[in-house]
C-alpha positions in Angstrom: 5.7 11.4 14.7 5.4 7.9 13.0 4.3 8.1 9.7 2.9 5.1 7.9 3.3 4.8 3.7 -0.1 2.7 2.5 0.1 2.0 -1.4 -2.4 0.2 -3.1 -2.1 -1.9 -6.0 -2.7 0.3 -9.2 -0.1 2.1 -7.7 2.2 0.2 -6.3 5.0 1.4 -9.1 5.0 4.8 -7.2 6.0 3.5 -3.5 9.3 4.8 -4.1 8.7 8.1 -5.8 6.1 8.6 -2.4 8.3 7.2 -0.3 11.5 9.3 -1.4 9.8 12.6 -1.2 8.2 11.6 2.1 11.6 10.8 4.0 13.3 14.0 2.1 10.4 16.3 3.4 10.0 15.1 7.1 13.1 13.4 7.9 15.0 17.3 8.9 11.6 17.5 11.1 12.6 14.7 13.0 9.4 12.1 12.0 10.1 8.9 11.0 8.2 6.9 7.9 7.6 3.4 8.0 6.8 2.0 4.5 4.1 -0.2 4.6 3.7 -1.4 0.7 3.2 -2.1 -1.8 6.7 -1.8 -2.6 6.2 -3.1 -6.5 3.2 -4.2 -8.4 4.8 -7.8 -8.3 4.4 -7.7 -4.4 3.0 -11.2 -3.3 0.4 -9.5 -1.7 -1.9 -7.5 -3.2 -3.9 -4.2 -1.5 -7.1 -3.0 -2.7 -7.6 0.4 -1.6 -10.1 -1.0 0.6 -7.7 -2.7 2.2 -6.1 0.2 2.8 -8.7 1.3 5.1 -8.5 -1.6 7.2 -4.9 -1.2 6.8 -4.6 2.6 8.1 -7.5 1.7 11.2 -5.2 -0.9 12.7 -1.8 1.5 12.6 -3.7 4.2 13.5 -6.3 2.9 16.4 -3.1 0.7 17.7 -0.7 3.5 18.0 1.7 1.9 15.7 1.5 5.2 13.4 0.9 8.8 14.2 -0.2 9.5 10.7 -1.1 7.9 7.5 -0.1 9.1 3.9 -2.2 7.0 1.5 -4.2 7.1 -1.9 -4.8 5.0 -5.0 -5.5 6.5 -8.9 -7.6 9.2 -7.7 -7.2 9.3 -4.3 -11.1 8.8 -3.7 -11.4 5.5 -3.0 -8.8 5.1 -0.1 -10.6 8.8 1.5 -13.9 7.0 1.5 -12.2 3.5 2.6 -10.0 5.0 5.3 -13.5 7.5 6.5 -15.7 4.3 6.9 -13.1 3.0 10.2 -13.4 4.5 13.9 -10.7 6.7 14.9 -9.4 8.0 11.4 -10.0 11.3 10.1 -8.4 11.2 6.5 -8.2 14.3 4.0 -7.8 14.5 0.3 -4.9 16.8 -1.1 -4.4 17.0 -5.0 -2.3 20.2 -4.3 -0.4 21.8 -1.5 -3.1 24.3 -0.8 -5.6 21.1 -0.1 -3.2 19.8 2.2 -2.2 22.8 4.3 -6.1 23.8 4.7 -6.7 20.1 6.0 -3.8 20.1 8.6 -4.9 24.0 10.0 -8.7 23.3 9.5 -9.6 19.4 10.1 -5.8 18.5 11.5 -6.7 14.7 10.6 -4.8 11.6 11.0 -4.5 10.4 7.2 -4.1 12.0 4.0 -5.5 10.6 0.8 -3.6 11.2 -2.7 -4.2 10.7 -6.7 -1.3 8.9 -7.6 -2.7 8.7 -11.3 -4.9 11.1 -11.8 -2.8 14.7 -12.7 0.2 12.6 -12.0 2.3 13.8 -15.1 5.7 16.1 -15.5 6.8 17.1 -12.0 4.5 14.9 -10.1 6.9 13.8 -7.5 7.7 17.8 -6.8 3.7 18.3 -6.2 3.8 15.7 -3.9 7.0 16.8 -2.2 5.2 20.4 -1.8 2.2 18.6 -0.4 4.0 16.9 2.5 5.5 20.4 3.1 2.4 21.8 3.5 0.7 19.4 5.2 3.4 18.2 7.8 5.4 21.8 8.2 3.8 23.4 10.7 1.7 22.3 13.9 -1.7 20.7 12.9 -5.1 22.4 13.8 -3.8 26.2 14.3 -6.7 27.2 12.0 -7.1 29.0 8.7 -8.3 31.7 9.2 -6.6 31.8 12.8 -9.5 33.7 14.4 -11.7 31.0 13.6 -9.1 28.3 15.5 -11.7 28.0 18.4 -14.8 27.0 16.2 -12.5 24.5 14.2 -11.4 22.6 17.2 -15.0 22.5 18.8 -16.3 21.1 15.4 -13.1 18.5 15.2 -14.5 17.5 18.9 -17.9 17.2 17.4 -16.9 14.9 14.4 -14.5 12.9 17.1 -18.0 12.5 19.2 -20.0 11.6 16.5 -17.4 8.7 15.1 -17.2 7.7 18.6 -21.1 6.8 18.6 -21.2 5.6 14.7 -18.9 3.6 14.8 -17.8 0.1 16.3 -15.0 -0.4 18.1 -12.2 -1.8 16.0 -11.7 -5.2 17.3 -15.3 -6.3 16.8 -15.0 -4.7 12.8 -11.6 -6.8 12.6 -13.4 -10.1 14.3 -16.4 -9.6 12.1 -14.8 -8.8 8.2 -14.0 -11.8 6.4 -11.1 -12.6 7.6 -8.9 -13.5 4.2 -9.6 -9.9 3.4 -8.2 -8.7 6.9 -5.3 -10.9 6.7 -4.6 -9.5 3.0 -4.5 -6.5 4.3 -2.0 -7.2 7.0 0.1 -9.2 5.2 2.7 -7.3 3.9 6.5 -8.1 4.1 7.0 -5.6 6.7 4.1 -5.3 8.7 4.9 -7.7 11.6 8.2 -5.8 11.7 6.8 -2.4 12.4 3.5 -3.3 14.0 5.1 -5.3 16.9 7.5 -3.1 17.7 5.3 0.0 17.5 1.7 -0.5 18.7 0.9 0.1 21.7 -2.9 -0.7 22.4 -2.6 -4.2 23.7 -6.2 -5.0 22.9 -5.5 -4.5 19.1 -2.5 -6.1 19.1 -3.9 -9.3 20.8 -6.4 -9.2 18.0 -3.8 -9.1 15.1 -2.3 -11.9 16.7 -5.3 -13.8 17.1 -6.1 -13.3 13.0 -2.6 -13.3 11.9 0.1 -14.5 14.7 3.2 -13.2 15.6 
């Protein structure tokens, strides 16, 4: 699985705290994370957390992620940014519990996290234990497990129901202003891992068209 690492700006310090306990948890499973920024709070370029959204749509809708780990302060504002996109189902964990529920009940694509709020003593182990709830075990089994069935015909539903209230990404990209897309795309290492990830041509010709190679 290709994991992609979204930090917005209030919380840019904590890339590396995320980022460490990230590669410590899934690296032994064999996934591989692909740090998108902000790396410091003196990045260049800044991401709002709704940036973040358009951010996680592009990996995600493009191929060039599986997943997306994400948040801001409370981890609110990049859930409802990453929700408003076609073809992401993002979750909010403040604890490991949150997190496994959301991979055996919802089994989304992107995971929202407070990185301020009830980030004190030990707050990089609660985040470790969150990734090893959330990525340990194959997604959508079901909790309860006799209640799998219903959760996958609901996830269907929800998938449907995006699918109809939602625009296809490339027109969104097209019509947002497009110094607020290119923000959002702009980070050091974006054209590094989005080229060589992505596989949905049509996105990637419309990257190129707003940003260039």
């Amino acid at each position: 699985m290709k994991i992609a690492l979204i930090n917005e700006n209030s919380q840019a310090g904590k890339n590396c705290v995320v980022e460490t306990a990230l590669k410590k948890v899934v690296g032994p499973m064999g996934h591989e994370v692909f740090n998108y920024g902000m790396y410091t709070a003196e990045d260049s370029e800044q991401l709002t957390y709704v940036q973040n959204g358009i951010l996680a749509a592009v990996l995600l809708n493009s191929g060039a992620a599986d997943f997306v780990v994400t948040g801001c302060g409370t981890g609110e504002g990049a859930l409802v940014a990453l929700n408003a996109f076609p073809g992401v189902i993002c979750g909010h964990a403040q604890d490991p519990v949150d997190a496994f529920l959301f991979s055996q009940i919802n089994a989304g694509n992107a995971l929202s996290m407070p990185f301020a709020k009830g980030f004190g003593w030990a707050g990089e182990l609660n985040i470790e234990y969150i990734f090893e709830k959330l990525f340990g075990q194959e997604m959508g089994i079901g909790y309860p497990k006799e209640r799998a069935a219903i959760m996958a015909k609901n996830r269907g539903i929800l998938n449907d129901v995006k699918a109809i209230t939602h625009t296809d990404l490339v027109t969104i990209l097209q019509k947002l202003d497009q110094d607020l897309v290119k923000g959002a795309l702009g980070g050091a290492k974006f054209k590094e891992y989005f080229y060589a990830n992505a596989t949905n041509d049509e996105i990637k010709e419309a990257v190129k068209a707003i940003i260039g190679e």
